[in-house]
Backbone as CSV, one residue per row, in Angstrom:
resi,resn,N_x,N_y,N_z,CA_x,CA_y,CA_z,C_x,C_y,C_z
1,UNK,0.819,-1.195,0.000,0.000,0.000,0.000,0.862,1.258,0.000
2,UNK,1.907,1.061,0.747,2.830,1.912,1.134,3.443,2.372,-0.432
3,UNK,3.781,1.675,-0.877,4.787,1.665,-2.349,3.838,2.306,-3.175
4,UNK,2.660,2.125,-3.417,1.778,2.670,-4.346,1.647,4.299,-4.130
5,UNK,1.732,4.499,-2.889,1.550,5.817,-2.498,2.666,6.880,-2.878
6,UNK,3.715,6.029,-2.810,4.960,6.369,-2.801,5.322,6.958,-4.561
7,UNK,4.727,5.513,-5.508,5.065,5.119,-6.597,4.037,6.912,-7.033
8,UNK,2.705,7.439,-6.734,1.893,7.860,-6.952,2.030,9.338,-6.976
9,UNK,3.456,9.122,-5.572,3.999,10.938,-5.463,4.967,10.924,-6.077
10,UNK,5.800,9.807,-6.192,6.941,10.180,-7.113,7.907,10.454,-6.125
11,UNK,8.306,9.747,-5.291,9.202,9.630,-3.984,9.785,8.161,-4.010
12,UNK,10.891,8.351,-3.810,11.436,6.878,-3.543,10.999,5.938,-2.719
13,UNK,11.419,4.615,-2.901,11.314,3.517,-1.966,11.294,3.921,-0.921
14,UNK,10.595,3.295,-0.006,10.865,3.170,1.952,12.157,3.009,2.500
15,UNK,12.581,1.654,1.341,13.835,0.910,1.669,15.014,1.176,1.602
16,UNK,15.025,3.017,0.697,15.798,3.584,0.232,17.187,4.134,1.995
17,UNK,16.349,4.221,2.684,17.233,4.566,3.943,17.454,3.439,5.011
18,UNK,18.523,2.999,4.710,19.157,1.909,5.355,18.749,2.154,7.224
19,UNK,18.677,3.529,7.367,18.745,3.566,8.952,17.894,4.107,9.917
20,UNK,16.609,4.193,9.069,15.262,4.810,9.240,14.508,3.872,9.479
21,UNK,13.140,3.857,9.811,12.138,3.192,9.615,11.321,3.105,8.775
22,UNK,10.245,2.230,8.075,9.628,2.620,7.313,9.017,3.670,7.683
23,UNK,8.398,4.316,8.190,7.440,5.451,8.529,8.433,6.824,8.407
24,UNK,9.508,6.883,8.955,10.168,7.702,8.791,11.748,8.177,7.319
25,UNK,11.892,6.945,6.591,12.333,7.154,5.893,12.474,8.126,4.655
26,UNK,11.436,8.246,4.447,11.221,9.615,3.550,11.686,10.770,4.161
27,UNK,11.409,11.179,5.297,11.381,12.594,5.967,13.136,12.597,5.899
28,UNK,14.056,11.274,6.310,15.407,11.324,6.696,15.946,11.677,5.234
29,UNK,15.284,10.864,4.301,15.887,11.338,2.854,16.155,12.644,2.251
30,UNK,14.696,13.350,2.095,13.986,14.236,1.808,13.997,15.642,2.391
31,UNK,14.398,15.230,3.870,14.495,16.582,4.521,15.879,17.102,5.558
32,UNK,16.582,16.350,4.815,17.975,16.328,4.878,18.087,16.273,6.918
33,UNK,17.116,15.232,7.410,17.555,15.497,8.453,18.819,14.117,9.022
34,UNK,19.595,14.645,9.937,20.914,13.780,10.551,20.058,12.631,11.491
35,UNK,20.244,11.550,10.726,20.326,10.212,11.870,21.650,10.119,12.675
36,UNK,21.097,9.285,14.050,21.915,9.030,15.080,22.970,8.322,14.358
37,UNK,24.151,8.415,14.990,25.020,7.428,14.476,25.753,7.286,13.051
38,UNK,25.255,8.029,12.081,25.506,8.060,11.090,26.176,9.149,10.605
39,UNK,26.920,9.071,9.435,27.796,10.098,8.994,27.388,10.518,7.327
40,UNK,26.870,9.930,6.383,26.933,9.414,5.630,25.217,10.129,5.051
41,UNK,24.185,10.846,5.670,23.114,11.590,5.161,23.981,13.058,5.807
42,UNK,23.827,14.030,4.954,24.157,15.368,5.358,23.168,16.579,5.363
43,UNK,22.908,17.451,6.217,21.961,18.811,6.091,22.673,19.404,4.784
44,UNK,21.543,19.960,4.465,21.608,20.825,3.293,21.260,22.515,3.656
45,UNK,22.017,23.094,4.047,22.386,24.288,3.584,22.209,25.641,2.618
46,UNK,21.274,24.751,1.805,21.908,26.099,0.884,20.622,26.990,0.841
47,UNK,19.468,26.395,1.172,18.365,27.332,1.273,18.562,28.744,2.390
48,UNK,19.093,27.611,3.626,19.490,28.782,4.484,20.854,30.034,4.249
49,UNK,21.872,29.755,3.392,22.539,30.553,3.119,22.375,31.634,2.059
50,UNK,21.325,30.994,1.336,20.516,31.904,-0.057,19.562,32.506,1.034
51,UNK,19.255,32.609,1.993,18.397,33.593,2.641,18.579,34.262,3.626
52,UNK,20.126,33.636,3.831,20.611,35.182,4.904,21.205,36.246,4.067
53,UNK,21.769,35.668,3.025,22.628,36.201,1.990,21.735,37.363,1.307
54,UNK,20.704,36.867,0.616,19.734,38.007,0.448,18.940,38.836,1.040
55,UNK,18.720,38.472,2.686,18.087,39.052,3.191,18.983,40.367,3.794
56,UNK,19.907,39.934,3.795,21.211,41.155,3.948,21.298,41.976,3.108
57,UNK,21.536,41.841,1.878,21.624,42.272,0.569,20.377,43.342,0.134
58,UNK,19.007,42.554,0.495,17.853,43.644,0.010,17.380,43.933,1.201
59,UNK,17.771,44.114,2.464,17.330,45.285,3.398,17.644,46.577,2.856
60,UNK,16.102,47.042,2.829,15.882,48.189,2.256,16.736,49.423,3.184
61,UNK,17.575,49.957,2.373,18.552,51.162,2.978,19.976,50.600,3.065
62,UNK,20.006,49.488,2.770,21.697,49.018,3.671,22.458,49.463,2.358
63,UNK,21.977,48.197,1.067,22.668,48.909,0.068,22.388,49.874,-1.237
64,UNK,21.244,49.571,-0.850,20.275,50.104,-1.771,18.536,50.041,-1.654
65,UNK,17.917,51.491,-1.881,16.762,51.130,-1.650,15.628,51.616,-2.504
66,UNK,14.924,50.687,-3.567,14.262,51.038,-4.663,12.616,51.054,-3.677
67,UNK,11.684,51.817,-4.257,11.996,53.509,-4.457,12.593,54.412,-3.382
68,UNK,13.431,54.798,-3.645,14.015,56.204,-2.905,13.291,56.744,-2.091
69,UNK,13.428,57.996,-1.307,12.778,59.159,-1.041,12.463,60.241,-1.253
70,UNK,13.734,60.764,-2.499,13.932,61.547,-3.395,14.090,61.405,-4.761
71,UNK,14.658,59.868,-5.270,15.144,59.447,-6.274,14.497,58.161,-6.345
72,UNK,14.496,57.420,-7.829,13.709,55.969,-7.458,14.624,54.821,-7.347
73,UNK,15.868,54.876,-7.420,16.986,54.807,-6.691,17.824,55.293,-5.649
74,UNK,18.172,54.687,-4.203,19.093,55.814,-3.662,19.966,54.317,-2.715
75,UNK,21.322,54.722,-2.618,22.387,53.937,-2.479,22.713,54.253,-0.848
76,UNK,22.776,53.196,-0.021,23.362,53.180,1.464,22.703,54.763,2.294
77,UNK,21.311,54.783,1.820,20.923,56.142,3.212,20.574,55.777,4.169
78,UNK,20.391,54.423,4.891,20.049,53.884,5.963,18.685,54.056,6.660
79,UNK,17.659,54.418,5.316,16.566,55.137,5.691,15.328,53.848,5.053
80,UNK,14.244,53.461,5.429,13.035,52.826,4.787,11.929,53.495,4.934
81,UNK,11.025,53.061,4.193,9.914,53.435,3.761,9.095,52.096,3.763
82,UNK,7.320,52.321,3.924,6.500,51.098,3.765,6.543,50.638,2.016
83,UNK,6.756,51.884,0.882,6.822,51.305,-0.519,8.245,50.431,-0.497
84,UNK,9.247,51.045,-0.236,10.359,50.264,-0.410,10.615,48.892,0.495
85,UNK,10.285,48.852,1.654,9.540,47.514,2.046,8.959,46.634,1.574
86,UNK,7.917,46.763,0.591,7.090,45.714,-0.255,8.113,45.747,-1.092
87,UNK,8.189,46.341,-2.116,9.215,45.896,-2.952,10.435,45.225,-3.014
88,UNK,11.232,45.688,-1.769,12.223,44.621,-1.602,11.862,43.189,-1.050
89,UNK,10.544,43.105,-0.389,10.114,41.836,-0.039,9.614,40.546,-1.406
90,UNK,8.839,41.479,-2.499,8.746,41.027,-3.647,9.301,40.459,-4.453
91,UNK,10.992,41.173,-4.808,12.372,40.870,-5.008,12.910,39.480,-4.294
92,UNK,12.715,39.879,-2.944,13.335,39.009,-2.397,12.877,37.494,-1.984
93,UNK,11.409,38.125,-2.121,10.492,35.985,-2.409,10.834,36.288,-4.108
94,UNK,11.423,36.887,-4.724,11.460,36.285,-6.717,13.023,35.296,-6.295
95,UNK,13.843,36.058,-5.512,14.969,35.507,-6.390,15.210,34.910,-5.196
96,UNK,14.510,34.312,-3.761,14.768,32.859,-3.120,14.081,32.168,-3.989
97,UNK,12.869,32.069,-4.361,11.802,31.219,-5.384,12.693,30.648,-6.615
98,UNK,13.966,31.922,-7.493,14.303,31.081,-8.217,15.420,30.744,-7.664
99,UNK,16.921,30.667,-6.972,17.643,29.898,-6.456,17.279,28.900,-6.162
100,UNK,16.005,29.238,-4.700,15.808,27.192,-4.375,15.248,26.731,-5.168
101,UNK,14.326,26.855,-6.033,12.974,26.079,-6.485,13.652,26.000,-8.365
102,UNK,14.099,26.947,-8.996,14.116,26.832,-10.616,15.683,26.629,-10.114
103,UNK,16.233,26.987,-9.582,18.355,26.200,-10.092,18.936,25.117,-9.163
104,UNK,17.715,25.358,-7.795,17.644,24.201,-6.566,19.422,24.269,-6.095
105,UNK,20.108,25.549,-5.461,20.982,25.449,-4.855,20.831,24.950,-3.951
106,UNK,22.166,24.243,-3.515,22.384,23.048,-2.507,23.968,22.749,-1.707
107,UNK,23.437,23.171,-0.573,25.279,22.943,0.177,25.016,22.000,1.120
108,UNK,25.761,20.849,1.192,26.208,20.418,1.958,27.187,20.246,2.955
109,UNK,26.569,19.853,3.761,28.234,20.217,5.097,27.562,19.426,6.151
110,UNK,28.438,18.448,7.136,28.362,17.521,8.182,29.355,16.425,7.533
């Protein structure tokens, strides 16, 4: 029953994780989480580094903040606004959406 479900989402075997259970094997695969004892599944990284990275980057005022206050550009004034707020939030769910999801960056480390 299990396999059909499996076969149906388009997820691997149960059997695929040597050190899981059936019930939990998917999640250990899939969601890059660390089993006991083991060395050999690793966290993945890279979602979280594509989103400190940008979230640094498009805080509105640090390096730049579209629209301005004066200009519809203005570079390091350390100043925000509620328009330039949405917009950099907009920006910034486009280009996590395409890193993780359309080029699926991926770091590993453990």
């Amino acid at each position: 029953m299990l396999n059909l479900l499996y076969k149906a989402l388009d997820m691997p075997d149960y059997n695929a994780c040597k050190y899981c259970t059936k019930l939990t094997s998917i999640l250990c695969i899939n969601m890059g989480k660390q089993v006991k004892g083991t060395s050999d599944l690793m966290a993945d990284w890279g979602p979280v580094l594509v989103a400190v990275v940008l979230f640094v980057v498009l805080t509105p005022g640090l390096l730049f903040q579209l629209p301005g206050r004066n200009r519809v550009v203005e570079f390091g004034n350390m100043q925000t606004s509620g328009a330039s707020i949405l917009v950099h939030t907009v920006i910034f769910f486009g280009l996590v959406t395409i890193f993780l999801i359309a080029i699926g960056v991926h770091v590993y480390a453990g």
